[in-house]
C-alpha positions in Angstrom: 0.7 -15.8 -185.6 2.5 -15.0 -182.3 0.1 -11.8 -182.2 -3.0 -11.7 -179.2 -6.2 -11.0 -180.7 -9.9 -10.7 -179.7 -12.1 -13.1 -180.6 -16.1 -12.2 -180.9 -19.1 -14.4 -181.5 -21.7 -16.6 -180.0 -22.2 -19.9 -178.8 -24.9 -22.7 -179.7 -25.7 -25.8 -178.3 -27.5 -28.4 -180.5 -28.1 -31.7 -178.8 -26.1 -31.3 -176.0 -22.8 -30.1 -178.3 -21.2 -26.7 -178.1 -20.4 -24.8 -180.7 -18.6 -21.5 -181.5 -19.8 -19.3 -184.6 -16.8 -16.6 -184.8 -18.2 -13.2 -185.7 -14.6 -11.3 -185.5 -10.9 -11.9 -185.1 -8.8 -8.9 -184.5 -5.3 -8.2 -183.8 -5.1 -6.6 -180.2 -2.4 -3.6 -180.2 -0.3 -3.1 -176.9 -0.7 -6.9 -175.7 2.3 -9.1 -176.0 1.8 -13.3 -175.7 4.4 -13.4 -172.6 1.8 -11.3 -171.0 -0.6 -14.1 -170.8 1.9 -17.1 -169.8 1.7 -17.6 -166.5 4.8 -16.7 -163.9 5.8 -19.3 -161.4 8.9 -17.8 -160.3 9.2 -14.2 -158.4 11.1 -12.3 -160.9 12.0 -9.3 -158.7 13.7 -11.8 -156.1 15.2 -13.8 -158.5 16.9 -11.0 -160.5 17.4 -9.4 -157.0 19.2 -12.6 -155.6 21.6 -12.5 -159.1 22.4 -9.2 -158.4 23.5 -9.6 -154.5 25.6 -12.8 -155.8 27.4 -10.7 -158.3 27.7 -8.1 -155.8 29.1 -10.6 -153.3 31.6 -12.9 -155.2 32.8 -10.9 -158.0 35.9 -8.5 -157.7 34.7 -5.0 -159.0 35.7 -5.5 -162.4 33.9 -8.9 -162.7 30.7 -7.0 -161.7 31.5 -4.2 -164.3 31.6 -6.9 -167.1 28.6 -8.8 -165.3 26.6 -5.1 -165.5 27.6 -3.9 -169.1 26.7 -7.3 -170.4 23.2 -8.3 -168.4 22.6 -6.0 -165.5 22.3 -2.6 -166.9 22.0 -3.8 -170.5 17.8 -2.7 -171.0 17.6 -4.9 -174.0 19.3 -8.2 -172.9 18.2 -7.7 -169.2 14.2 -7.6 -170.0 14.6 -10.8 -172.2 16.6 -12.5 -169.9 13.7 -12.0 -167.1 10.9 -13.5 -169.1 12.8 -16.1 -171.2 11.9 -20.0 -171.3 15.5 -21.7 -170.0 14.4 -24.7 -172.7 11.8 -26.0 -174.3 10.8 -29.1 -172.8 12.9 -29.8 -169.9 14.5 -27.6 -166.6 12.6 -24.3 -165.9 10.5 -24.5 -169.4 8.2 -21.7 -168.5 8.4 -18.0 -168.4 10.9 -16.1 -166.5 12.5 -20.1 -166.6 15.9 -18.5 -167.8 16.1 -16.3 -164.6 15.6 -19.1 -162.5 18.0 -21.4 -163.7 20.7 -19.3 -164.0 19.9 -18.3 -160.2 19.8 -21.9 -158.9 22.8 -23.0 -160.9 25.1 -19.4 -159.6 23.8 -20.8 -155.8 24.7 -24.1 -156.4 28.0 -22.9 -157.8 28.1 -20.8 -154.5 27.4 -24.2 -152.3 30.3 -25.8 -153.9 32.8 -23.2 -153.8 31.8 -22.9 -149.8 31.9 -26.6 -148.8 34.7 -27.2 -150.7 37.2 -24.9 -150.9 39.8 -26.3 -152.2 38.4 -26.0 -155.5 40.2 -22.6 -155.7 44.0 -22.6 -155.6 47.1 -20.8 -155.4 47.0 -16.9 -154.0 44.6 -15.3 -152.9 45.1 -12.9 -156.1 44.4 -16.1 -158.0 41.5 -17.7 -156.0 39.9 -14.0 -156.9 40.5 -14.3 -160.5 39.3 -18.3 -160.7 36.2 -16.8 -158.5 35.5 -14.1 -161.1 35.7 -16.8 -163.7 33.8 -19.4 -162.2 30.6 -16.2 -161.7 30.5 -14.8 -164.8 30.9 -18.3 -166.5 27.8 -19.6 -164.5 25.4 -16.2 -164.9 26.7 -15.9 -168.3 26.3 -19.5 -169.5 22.8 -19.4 -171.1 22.8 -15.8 -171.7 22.7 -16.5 -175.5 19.2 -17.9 -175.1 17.7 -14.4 -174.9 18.3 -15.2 -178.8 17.9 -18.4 -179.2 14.7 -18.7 -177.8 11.0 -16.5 -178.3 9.0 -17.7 -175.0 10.7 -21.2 -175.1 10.5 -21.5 -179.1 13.1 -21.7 -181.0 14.6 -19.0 -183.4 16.3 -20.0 -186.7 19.6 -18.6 -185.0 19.6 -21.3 -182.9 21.3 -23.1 -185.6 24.7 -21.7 -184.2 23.3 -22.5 -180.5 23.5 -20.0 -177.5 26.7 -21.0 -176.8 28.1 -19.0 -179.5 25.4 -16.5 -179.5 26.4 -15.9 -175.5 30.2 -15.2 -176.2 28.8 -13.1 -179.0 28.1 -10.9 -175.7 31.3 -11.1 -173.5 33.6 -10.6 -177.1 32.6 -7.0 -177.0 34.7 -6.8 -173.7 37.4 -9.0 -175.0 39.9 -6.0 -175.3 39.4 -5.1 -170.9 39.2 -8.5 -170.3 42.8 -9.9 -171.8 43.7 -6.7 -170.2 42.9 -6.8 -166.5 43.2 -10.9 -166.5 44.7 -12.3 -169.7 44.2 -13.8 -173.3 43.5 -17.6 -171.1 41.6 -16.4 -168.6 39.2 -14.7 -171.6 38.9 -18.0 -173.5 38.1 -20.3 -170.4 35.1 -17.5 -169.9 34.0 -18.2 -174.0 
């Protein structure tokens, strides 16, 4: 189950019917299934274009949360580049995740630029409802990289990736409240 193998043995055909008579069925080491799924998305220019978002709309410590979390985080950033972004709907495919998280951070960006009144008061606080409105949309299915194995579901997903995405941003809680505050922190969760 969930393991590639290679499969050896011949064919017949009787009476115009094909058969397969399996000699051997062997676990393959070294292959992984997401290997074989095929990739209609451009990873490298997908994870490239989140990067140059970040880079563009987030103040420096919004990027430093965005980076700890996803970015530079080995573990949760390879999953996050192959993941399904669901099972039977939007982007249901490999690297899906990646995708949809870039399309909904540009249509985010769309918004915020043809209408800008979305942001109010100062400056200081159209920067901090900028950094919030960023890391809530690249952060919002994050909790799929557990959720989901290659678009199946886990039995975590019982608590949904909801929870099991703030599960990722509460390890910053403490320099979060800090640099913005306790509100700021929840409306992210």
């Amino acid at each position: 189950s969930n393991t590639p193998v290679q499969i050896m043995g011949k064919y017949n055909k009787y009476m115009d019917t094909m058969s397969i008579v399996l000699d051997s069925v062997t676990a393959v080491e070294g292959l992984t299934i997401d290997q074989f799924l095929p990739t209609k998305y451009n990873v490298d220019a997908y994870w490239n274009a989140l990067q140059q978002i970040g880079k563009q709309k987030l103040s420096e410590f919004a990027y430093s949360i965005l980076d700890k979390v996803l970015l530079s985080n080995k573990e949760v950033a390879d999953r996050f580049k192959i993941e399904f972004a669901a099972m039977s709907h939007h982007d249901n495919c490999k690297s899906g995740l990646l995708a949809h998280t870039v399309k909904v951070v540009s249509n985010l960006n769309f918004m915020l630029t043809a209408y800008p009144n979305i942001l109010r008061g100062t400056d200081e606080e159209k920067k901090s409802q900028t950094d919030l409105y960023f890391l809530g949309a690249i952060h919002h299915d994050i909790g799929k990289v557990r959720e989901m194995e290659l678009g199946i579901y886990q039995p975590v997903s019982r608590v949904t990736h909801r929870y099991l995405g703030a599960e990722y941003i509460a390890e910053y809680k403490k320099e979060i409240v800090e640099h913005y505050d306790e509100e700021w922190y929840y409306h992210l969760m």
